[in-house]
N, C-alpha and C positions, 0 to 999 in steps of 0.2 A: 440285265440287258435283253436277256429273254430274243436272241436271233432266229429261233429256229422255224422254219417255212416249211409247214409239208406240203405235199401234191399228189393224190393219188390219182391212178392211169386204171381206170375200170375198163374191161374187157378183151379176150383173147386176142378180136384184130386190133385195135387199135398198140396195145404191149407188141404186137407183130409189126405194124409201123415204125412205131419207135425202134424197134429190133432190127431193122433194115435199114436207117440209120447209123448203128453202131456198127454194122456189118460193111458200107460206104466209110466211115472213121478204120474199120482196120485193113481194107484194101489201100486204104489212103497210108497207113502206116509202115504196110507193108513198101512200097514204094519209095517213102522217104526216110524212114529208117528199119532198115529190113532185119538188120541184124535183133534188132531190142523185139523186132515184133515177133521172130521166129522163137527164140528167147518167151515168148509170150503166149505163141500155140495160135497166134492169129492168123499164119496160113491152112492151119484145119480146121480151125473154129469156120472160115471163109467156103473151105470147101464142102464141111457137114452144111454148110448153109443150100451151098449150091445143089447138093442132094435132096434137099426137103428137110431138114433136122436142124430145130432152133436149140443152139447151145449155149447163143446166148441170156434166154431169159427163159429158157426150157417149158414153151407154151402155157405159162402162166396165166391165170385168167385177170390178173392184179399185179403191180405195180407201186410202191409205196417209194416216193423219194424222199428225201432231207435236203432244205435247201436255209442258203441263210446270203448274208450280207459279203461281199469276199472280203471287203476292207475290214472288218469287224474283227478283231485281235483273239475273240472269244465265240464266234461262228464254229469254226472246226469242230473244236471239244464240244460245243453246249451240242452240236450237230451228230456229232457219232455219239456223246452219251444217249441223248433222245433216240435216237436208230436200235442203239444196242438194248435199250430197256423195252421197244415196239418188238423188238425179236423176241426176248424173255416173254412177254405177256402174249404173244400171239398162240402158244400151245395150248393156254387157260382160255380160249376162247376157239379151238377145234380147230386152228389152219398151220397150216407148215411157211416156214418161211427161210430164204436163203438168201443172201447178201451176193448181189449183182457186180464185180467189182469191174468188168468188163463196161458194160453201162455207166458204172459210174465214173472210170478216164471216160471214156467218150464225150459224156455228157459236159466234163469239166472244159475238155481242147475243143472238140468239136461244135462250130459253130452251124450247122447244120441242125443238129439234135439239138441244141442251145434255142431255136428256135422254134423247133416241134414242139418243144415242150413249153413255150411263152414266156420262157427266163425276161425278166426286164434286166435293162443295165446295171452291172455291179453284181449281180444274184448269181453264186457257184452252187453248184451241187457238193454234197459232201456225201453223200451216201444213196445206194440205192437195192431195195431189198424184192425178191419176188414173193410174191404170196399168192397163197389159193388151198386147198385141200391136199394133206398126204394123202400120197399113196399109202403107205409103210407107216406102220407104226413099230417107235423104238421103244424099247424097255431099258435099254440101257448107252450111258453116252461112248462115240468111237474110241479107242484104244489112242493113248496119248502120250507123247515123248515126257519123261520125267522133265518138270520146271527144272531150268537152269535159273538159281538163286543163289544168288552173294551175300553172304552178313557181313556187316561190316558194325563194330558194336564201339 
């Protein structure tokens, strides 16, 4: 079926538009549901904003979405495997990358950003990653809670 739509968002202001957008989605959520958004860190995401500091897509120069069909049974998965394998292979090509998940509700409810970003009818967002150059470079991956795993034989 092959669903998967990408979209890239080249450059710092333009990632900065759309960014103030999402920033408009969580004053909005803060509002109507205040409790899930606090829960969420959307009152100081809101207010780092108001100081100058984008937390949500943390001045990225790039913008890499996943988009697909909403009605499509097989969108979702074909959509975050495609995302998850664009993360894997972006270190083999020199750029760092981090998975936007704040952007990514937004993009899903909010029909504001739904249309900055030219969604035609039916079109969800399923993923959205930032890209651009590390600062840092890791040698090794962060310290991980032991897999919780069940056999079941």
């Amino acid at each position: 079926m092959q669903p998967v739509q990408w979209q890239v968002i080249n450059g710092k202001e333009k990632v900065n538009q759309l960014s103030a957008h999402v920033i408009d989605w969580m004053k909005h959520m803060l509002k109507v549901q205040p409790d899930m958004a606090k829960m969420m860190h959307l009152d100081m995401i809101t207010a780092a904003w108001e100081m100058g500091m984008d937390v949500v897509s943390r001045s990225a120069p790039a913008l890499v979405l996943v988009n697909g069909p909403g009605k499509n049974p097989f969108a979702d998965n074909a959509c975050k495997i495609a995302m998850t394998f664009f993360d894997l292979a972006a270190p083999s090509q020199g750029l760092g990358s981090c998975w936007n998940g704040y952007f990514n509700r937004a993009a899903i409810s909010w029909e504001p950003l739904g249309q900055a970003l030219g969604f035609s009818k039916g079109v969800t967002n399923y993923g959205a990653m930032m890209l651009g150059y590390p600062k840092y470079k890791y040698y090794r991956l962060p310290n991980r809670n032991r897999p919780n795993v069940s056999w079941i034989e």
